[in-house]
The first five atom37 places (N, CA, C, CB, O) and aatype in JSON, in Angstrom:
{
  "aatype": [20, 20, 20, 20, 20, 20, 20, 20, 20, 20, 20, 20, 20, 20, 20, 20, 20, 20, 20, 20, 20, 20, 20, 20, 20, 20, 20, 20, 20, 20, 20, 20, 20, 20, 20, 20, 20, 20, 20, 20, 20, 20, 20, 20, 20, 20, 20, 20, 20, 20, 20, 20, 20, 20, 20, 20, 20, 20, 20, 20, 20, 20, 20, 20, 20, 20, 20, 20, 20, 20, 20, 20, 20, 20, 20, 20, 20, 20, 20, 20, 20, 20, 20, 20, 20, 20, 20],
  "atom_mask": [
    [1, 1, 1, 1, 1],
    [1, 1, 1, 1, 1],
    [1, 1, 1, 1, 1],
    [1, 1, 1, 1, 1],
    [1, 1, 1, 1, 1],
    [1, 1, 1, 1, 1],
    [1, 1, 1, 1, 1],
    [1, 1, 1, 1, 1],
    [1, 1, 1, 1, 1],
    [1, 1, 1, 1, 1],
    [1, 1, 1, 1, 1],
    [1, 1, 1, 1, 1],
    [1, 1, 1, 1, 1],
    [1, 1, 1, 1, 1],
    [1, 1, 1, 1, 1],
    [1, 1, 1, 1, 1],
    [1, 1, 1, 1, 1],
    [1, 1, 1, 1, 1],
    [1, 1, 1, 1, 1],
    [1, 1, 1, 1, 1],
    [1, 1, 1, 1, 1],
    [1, 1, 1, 1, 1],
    [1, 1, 1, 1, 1],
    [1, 1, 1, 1, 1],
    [1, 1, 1, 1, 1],
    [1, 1, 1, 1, 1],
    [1, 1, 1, 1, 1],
    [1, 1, 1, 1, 1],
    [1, 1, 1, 1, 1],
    [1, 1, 1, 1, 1],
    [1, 1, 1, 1, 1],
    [1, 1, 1, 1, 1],
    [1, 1, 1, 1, 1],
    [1, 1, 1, 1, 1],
    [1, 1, 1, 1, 1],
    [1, 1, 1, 1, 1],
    [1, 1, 1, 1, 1],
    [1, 1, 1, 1, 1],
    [1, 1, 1, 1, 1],
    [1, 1, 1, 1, 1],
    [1, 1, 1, 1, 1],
    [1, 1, 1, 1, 1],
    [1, 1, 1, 1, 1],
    [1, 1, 1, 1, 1],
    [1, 1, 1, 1, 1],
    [1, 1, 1, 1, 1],
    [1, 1, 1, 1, 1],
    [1, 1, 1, 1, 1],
    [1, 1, 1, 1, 1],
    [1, 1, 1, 1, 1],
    [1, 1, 1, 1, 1],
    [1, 1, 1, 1, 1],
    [1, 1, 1, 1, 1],
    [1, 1, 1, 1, 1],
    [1, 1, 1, 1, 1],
    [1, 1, 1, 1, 1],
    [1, 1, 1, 1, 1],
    [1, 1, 1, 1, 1],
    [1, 1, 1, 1, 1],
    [1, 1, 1, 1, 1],
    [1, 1, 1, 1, 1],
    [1, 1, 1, 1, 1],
    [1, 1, 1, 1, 1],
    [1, 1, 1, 1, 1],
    [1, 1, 1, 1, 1],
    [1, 1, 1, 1, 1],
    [1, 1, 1, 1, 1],
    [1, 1, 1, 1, 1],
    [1, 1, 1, 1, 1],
    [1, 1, 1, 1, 1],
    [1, 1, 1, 1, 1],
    [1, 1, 1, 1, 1],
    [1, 1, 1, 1, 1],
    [1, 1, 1, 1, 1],
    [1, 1, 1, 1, 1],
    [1, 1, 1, 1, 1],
    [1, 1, 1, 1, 1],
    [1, 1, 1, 1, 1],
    [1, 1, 1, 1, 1],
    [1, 1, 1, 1, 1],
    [1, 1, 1, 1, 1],
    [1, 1, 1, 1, 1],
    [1, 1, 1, 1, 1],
    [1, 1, 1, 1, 1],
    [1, 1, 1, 1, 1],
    [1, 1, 1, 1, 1],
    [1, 1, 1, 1, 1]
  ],
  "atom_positions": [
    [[0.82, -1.19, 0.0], [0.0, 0.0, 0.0], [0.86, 1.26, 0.0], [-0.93, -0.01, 1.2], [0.45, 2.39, 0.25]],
    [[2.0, 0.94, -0.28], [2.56, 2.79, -0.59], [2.31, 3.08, -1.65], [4.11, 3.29, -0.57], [1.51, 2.58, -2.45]],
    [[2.91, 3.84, -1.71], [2.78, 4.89, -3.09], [3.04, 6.53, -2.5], [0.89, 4.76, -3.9], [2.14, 7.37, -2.56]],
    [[4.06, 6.75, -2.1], [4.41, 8.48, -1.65], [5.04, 9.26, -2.71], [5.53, 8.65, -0.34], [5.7, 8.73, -3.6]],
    [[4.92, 10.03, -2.65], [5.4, 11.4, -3.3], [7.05, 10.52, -3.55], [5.32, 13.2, -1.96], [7.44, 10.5, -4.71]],
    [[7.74, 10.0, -2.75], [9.42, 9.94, -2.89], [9.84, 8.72, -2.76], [10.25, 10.73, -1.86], [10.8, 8.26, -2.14]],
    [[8.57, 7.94, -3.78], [8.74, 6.3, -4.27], [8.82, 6.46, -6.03], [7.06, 5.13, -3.7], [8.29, 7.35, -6.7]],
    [[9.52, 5.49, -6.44], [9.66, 6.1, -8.07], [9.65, 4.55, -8.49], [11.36, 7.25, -8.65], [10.63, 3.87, -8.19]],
    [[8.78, 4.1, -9.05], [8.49, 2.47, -10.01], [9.26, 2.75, -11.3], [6.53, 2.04, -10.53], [8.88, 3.51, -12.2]],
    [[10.55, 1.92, -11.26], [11.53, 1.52, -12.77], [10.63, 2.4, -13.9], [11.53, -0.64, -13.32], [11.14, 3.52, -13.98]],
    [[9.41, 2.26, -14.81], [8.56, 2.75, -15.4], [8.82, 4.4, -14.99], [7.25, 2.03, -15.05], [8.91, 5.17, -15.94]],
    [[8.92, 4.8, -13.99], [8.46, 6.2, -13.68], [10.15, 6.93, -13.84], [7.54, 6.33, -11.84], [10.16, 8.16, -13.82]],
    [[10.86, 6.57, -13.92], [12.3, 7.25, -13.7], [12.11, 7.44, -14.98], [13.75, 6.48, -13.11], [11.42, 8.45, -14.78]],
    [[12.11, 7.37, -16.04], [12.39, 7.32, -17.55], [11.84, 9.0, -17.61], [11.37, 5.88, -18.63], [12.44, 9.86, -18.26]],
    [[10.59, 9.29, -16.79], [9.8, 10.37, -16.79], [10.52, 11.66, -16.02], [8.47, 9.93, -16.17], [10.1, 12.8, -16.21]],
    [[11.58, 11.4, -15.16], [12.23, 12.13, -14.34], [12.62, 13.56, -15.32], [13.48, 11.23, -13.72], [13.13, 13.38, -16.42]],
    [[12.41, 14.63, -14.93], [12.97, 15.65, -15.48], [14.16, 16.48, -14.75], [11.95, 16.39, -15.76], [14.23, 17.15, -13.72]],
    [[15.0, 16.14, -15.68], [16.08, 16.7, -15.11], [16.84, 18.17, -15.47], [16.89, 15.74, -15.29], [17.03, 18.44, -16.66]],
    [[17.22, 18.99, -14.55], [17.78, 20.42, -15.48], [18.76, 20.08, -16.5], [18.61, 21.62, -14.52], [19.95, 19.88, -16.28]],
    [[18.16, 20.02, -17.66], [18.84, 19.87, -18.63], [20.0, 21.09, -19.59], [17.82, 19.4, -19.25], [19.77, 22.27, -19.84]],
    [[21.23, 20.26, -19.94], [22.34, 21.42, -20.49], [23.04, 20.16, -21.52], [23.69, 22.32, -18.95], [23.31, 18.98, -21.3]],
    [[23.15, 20.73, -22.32], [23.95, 19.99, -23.19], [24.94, 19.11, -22.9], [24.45, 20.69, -23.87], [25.39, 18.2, -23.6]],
    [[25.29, 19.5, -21.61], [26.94, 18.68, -20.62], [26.09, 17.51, -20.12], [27.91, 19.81, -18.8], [26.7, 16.46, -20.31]],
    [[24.81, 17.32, -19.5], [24.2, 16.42, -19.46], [23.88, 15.22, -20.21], [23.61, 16.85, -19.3], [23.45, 14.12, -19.84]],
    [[24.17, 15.64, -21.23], [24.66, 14.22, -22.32], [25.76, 13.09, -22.33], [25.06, 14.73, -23.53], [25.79, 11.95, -22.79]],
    [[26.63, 13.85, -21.64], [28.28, 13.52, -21.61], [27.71, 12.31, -19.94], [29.81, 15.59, -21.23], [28.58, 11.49, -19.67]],
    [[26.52, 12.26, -19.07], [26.4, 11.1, -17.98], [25.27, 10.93, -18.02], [26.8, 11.25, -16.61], [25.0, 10.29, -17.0]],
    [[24.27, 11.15, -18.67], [23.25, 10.62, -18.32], [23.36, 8.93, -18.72], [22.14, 11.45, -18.95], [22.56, 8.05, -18.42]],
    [[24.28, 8.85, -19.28], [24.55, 7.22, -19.56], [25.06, 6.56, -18.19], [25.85, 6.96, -20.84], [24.93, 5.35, -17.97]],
    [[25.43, 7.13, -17.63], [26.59, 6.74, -16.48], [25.69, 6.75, -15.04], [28.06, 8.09, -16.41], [25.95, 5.91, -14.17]],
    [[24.46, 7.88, -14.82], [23.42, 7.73, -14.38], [22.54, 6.86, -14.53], [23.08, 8.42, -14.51], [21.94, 6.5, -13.51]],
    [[22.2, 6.29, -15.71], [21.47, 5.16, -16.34], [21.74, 4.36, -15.41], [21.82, 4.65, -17.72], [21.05, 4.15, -14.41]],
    [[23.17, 3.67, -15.8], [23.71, 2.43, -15.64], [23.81, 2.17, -14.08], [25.07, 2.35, -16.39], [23.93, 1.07, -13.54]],
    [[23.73, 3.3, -13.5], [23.78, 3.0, -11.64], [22.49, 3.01, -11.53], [24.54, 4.23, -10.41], [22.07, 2.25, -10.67]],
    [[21.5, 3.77, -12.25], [20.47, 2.87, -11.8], [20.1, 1.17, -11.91], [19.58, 3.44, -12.32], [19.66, 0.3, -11.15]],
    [[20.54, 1.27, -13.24], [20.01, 0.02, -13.67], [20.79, -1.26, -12.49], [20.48, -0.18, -15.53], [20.04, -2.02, -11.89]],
    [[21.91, -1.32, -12.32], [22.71, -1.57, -11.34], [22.47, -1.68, -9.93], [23.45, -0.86, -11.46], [23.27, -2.29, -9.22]],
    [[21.22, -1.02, -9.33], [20.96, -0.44, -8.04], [21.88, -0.28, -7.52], [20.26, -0.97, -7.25], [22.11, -1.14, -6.67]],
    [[22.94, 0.86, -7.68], [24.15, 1.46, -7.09], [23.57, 1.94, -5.78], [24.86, 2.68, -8.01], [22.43, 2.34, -5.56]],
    [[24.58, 1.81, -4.95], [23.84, 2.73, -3.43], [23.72, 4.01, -4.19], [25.01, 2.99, -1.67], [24.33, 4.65, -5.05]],
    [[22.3, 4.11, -3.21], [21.48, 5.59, -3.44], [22.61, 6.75, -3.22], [20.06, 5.84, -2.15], [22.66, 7.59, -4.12]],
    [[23.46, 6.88, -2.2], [24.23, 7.87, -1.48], [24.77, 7.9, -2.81], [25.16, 7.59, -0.04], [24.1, 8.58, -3.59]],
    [[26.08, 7.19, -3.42], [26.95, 7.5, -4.01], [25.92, 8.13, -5.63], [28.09, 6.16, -3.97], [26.32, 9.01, -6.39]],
    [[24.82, 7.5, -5.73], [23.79, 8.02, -6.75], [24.12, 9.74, -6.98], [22.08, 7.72, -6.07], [24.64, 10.41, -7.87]],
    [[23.47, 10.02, -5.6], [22.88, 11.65, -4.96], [24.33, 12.24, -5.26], [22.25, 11.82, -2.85], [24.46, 13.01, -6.2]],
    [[25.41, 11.9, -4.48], [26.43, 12.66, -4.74], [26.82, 12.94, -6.2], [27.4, 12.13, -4.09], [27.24, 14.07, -6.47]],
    [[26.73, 12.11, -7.08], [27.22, 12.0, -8.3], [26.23, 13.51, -8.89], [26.93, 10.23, -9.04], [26.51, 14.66, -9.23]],
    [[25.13, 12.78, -8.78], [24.25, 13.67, -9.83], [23.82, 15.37, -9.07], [22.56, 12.61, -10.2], [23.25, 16.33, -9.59]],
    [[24.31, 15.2, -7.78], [24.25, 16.51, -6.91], [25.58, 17.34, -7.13], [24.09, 16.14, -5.26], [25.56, 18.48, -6.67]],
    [[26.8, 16.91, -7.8], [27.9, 17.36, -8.03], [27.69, 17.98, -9.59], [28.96, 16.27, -7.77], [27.98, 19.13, -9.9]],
    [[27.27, 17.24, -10.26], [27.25, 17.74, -11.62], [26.18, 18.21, -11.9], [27.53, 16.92, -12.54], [26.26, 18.83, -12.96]],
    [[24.91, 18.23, -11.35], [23.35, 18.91, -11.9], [23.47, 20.13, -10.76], [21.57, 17.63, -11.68], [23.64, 21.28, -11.16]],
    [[23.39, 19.91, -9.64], [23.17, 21.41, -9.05], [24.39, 22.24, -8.89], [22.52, 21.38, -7.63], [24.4, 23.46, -9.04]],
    [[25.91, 21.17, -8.43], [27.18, 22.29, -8.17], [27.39, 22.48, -9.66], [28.78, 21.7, -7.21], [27.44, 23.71, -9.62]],
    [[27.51, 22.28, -10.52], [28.6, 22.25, -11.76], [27.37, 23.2, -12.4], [29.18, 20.44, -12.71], [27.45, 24.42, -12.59]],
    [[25.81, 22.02, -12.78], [25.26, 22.88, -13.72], [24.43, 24.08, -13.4], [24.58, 22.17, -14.47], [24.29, 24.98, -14.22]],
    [[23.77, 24.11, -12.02], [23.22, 25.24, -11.29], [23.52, 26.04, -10.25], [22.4, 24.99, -10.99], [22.91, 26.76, -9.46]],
    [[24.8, 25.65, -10.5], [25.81, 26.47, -9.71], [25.71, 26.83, -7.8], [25.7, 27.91, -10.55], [26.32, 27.61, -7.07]],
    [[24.38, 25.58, -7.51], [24.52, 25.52, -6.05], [25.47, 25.51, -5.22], [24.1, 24.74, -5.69], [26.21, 24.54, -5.4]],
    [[25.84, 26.33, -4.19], [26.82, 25.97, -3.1], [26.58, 25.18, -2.23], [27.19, 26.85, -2.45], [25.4, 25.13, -1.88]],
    [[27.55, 24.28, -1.55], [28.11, 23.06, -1.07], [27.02, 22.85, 0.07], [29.77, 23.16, -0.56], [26.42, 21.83, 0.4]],
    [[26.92, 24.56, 0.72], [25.84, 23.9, 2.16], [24.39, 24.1, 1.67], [26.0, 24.95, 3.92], [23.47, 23.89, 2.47]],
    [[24.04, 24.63, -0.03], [23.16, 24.45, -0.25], [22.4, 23.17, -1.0], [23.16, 25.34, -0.54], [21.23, 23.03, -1.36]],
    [[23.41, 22.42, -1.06], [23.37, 20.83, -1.99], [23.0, 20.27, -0.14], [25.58, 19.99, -3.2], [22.08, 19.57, 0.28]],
    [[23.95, 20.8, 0.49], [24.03, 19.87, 2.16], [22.18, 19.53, 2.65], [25.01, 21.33, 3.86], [21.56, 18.62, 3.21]],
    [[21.89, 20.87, 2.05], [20.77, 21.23, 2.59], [19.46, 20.2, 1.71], [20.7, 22.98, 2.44], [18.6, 19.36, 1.97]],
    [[19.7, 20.53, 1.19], [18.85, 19.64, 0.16], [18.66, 18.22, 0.3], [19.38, 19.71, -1.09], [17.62, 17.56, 0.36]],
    [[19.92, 17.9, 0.34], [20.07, 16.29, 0.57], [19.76, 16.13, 2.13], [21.77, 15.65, 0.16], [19.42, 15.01, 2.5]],
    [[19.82, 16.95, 2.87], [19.4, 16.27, 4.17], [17.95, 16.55, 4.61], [20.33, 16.71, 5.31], [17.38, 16.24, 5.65]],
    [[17.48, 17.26, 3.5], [15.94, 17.29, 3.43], [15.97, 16.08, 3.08], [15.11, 18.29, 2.49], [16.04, 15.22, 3.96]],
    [[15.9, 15.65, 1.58], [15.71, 14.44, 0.63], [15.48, 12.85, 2.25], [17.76, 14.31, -0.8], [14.61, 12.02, 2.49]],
    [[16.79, 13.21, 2.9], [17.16, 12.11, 3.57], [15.93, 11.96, 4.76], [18.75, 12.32, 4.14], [15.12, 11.03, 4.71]],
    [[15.89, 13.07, 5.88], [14.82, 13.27, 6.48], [13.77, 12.37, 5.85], [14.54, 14.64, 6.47], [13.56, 11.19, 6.12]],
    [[13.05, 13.29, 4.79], [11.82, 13.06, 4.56], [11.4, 11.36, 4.01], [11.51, 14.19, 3.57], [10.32, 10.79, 4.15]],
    [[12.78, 10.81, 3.31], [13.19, 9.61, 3.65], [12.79, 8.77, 4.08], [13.78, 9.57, 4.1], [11.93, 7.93, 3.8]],
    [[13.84, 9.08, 5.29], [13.71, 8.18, 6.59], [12.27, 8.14, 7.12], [14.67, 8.73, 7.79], [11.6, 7.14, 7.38]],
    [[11.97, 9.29, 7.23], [10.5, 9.1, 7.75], [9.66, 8.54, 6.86], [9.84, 10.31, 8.14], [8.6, 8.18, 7.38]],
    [[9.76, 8.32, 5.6], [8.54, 7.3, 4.81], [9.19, 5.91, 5.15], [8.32, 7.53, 2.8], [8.56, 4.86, 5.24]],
    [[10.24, 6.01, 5.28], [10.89, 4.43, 5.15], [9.97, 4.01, 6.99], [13.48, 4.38, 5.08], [8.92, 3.39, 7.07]],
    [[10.63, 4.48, 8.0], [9.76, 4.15, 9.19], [9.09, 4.29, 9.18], [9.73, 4.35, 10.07], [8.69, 3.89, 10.27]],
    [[7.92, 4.88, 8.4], [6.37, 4.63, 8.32], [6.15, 3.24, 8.04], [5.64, 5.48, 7.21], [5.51, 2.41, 8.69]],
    [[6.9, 3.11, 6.74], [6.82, 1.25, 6.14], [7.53, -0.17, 7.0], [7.83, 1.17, 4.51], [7.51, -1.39, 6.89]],
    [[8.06, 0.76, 7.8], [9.06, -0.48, 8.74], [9.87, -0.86, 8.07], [8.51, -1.79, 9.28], [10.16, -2.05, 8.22]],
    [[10.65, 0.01, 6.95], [12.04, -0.35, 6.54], [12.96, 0.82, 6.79], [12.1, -0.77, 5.03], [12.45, 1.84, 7.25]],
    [[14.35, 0.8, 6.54], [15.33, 1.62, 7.15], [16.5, 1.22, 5.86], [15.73, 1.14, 8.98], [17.28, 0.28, 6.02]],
    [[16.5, 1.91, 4.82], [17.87, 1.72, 3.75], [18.61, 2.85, 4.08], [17.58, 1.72, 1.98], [19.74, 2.76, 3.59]],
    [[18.39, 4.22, 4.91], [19.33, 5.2, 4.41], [19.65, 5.46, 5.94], [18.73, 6.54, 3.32], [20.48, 6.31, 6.26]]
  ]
}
């Protein structure tokens, strides 16, 4: 019975919109493939938080910090709603 806002079904990632720049071409393959892979999530976030918000939207470091420890929060708390714990 889930289904939250920050659950994504294989089918639904394809739909993901991402800030797109032409440099985004050069990994979205490399993104692919850790998904397809189920790479840990962490090393996921860092990857694509280094090159989509620091590199291509020019976020600063405690504002990526910030973000991701929202992401994580809000997380954790769906995951202990479900009685699981990955992050």
């Amino acid at each position: 019975m889930a289904g939250g806002v920050l659950e994504l079904m294989p089918s639904e990632v394809e739909k993901i919109l991402l800030p797109y720049k032409n440099v985004n071409a050069d990994f979205i393959v490399e993104i692919d493939e850790m998904m397809r892979k189920k790479s840990d999530v962490n090393k996921l976030l860092e990857f694509t938080n280094n090159l989509i918000l620091r590199d291509g939207c020019g976020l600063s470091k405690n504002e990526i910090k910030l973000a991701d420890n929202i992401w994580k929060k809000l997380s954790k708390r769906r995951l202990n709603r479900n009685g699981k714990s990955d992050i």
